[in-house]
N, C-alpha and C positions, 0 to 999 in steps of 0.2 A: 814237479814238486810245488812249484808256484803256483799251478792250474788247479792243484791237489786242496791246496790251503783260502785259495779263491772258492772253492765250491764249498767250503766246510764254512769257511766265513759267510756265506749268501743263506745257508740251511740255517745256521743257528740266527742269523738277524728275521729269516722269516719262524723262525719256531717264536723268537721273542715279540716279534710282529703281531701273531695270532694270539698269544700269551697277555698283551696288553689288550687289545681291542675285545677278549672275553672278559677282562679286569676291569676294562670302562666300563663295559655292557651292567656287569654286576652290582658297580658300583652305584648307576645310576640307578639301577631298579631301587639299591636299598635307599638311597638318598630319597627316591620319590615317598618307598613306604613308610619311613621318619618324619617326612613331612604332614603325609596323611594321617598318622599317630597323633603330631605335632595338633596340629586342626583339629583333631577329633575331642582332643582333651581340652584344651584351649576353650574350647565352642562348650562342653559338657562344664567345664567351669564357672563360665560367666553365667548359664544355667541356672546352675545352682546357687550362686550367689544372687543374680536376681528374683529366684522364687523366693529365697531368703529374705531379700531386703521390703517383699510383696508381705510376706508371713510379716515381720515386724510392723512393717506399715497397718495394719490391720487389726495387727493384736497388742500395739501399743498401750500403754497405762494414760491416761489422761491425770489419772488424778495423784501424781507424780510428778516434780519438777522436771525433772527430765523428758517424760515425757509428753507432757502441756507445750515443752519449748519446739519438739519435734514434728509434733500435732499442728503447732501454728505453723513453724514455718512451712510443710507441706501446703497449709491452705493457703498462703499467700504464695507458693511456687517458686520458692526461692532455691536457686542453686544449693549444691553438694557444699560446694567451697565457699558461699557467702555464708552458710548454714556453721561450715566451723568457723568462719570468722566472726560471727555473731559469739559464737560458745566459747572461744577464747578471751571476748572482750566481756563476757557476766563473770567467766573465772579471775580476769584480774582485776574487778575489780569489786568482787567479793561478795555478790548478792547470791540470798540461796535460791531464788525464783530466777532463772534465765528467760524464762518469757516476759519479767518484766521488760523485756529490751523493747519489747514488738508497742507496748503501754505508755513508757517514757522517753521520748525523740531526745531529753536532753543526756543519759546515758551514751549517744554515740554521737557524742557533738564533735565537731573539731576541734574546742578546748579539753573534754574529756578525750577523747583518742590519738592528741598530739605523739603516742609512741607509738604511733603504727609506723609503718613502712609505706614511702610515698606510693607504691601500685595498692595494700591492702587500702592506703585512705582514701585511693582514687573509687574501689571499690565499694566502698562504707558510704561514699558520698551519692553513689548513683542508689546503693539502695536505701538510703534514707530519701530522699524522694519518692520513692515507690512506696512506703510504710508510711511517712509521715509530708505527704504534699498538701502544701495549703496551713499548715499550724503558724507558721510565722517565725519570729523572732525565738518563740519560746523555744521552739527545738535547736537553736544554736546557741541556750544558754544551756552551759556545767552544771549537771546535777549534784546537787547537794545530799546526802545522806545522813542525819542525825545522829549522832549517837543515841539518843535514847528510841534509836531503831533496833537497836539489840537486844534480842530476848534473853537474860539472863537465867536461869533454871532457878528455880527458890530450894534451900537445900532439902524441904520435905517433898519434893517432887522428886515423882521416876526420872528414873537417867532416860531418855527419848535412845531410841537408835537410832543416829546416824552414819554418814559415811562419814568418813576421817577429811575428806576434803567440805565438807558442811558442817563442821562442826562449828566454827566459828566466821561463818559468812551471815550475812544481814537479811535480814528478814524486811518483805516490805508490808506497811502499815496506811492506815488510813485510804483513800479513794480505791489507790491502787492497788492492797490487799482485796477489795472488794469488787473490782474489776476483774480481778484475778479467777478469783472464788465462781465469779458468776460464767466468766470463760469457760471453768473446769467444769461448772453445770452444763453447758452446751456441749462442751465436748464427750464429756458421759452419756448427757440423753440420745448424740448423731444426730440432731437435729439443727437444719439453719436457721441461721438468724433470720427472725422474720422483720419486716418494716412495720411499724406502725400504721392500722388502717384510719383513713380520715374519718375526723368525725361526721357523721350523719346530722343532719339538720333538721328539725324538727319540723314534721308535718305542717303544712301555713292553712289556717282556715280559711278559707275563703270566704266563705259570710262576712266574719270579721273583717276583713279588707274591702268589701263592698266600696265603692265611692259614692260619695253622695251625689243624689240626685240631680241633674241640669235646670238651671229656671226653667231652658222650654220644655222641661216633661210636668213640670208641678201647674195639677188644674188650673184654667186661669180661675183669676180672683172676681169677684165683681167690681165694677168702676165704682167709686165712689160718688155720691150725687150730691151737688155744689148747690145750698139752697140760697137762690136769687131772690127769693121773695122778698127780705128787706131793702133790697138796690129797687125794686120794682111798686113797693109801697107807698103810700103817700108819705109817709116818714121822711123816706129820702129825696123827694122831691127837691127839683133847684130853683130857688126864688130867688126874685130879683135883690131881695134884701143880700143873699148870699153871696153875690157877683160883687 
């Protein structure tokens, strides 16, 4: 009976034996085909979001606040994340051009961005270097913004459409609207900035600069003839009265 119960016990721990070790075998095939799924989607994703972010890049608006501000920062090759930290500091503090930022160094001074976060001001601070190195003192002074930067609507004017977060942000005026404007020209035509070429100098005559001639090139002259005939006449003779 014992012997009986001993065999019956060995049969079922081997039946359960082979029962697991087909359970792992399957299990691990489906874990691998999940992960290969996993991968495949993963990889087709990021795809697509970068032919996306390619199609944006390209077919951007220049001649739109938004994106002028996108336009620049791509040409200066700035970070994902300096890129929203730029867009966070034109939204609070209320201008409707966010490329002014890239224009005005004193917009993200340390007195104006005293509410950042000691890592975003550490950030703000290396790329204000790279935007604005060499301006000096001015770009660590607080921008000021006038009130009578405010475009008011006069009440026989069209209503303008805008977004509801531009409805009452600042407009910039004078240099820097004009800075702006002509930005958005280059960024519409795709063409780079060209440098100034030197001016060209104006042909030199040479005739005209001739130098004058050397005494030893100019003919001699004739000697002049010293006339002794009065020292040698009786005129001048020396008599003894004379002595």
């Amino acid at each position: 009976m014992f012997q009986s119960i001993t065999i019956l016990t060995a049969q079922v721990d081997s039946r359960l034996e082979i029962f697991s070790d087909g359970f792992r075998k399957n299990r691990a095939q489906f874990d691998l085909g999940d992960v290969v799924v996993f991968v495949a989607g993963l990889a087709a994703a990021i795809a697509v979001l970068w032919l996306l972010a390619r199609w944006s890049e390209r077919h951007v608006r220049t001649d739109s606040s938004v994106g002028l501000f996108w336009k620049l920062a791509k040409a200066h090759d700035i970070p994902w994340g300096d890129r929203w930290l730029l867009w966070r500091i034109a939204r609070a503090k209320g201008v409707a051009e966010p490329a002014i930022l890239f224009l005005d160094p004193r917009l993200t001074s340390p007195q104006s961005t005293y509410h950042l976060a000691p890592q975003s001001a550490a950030r703000l601070k290396m790329l204000r270097r790279t935007l604005f190195s060499g301006i000096g003192e001015m770009a660590d002074a607080p921008a000021e913004i006038s009130p009578a930067s405010i475009q008011t609507p006069s009440p026989s004017a069209e209503p303008v459409k805008t977004a509801s977060w531009q409805s009452s942000l600042l407009e910039p005026t004078g240099d820097l609207a004009d800075a702006l404007n002509a930005i958005r020209t280059l960024c519409l035509q795709d063409q780079p900035v060209r440098r100034p070429e030197p001016e060209q100098e104006a042909p030199v005559d040479r005739q005209a600069e001739t130098p004058p001639p050397r005494t030893a090139d100019l003919p001699a002259a004739d000697a002049p003839v010293l006339d002794l005939y009065p020292w040698l006449s009786s005129e001048w003779e020396i008599t003894d009265s004379d002595r």
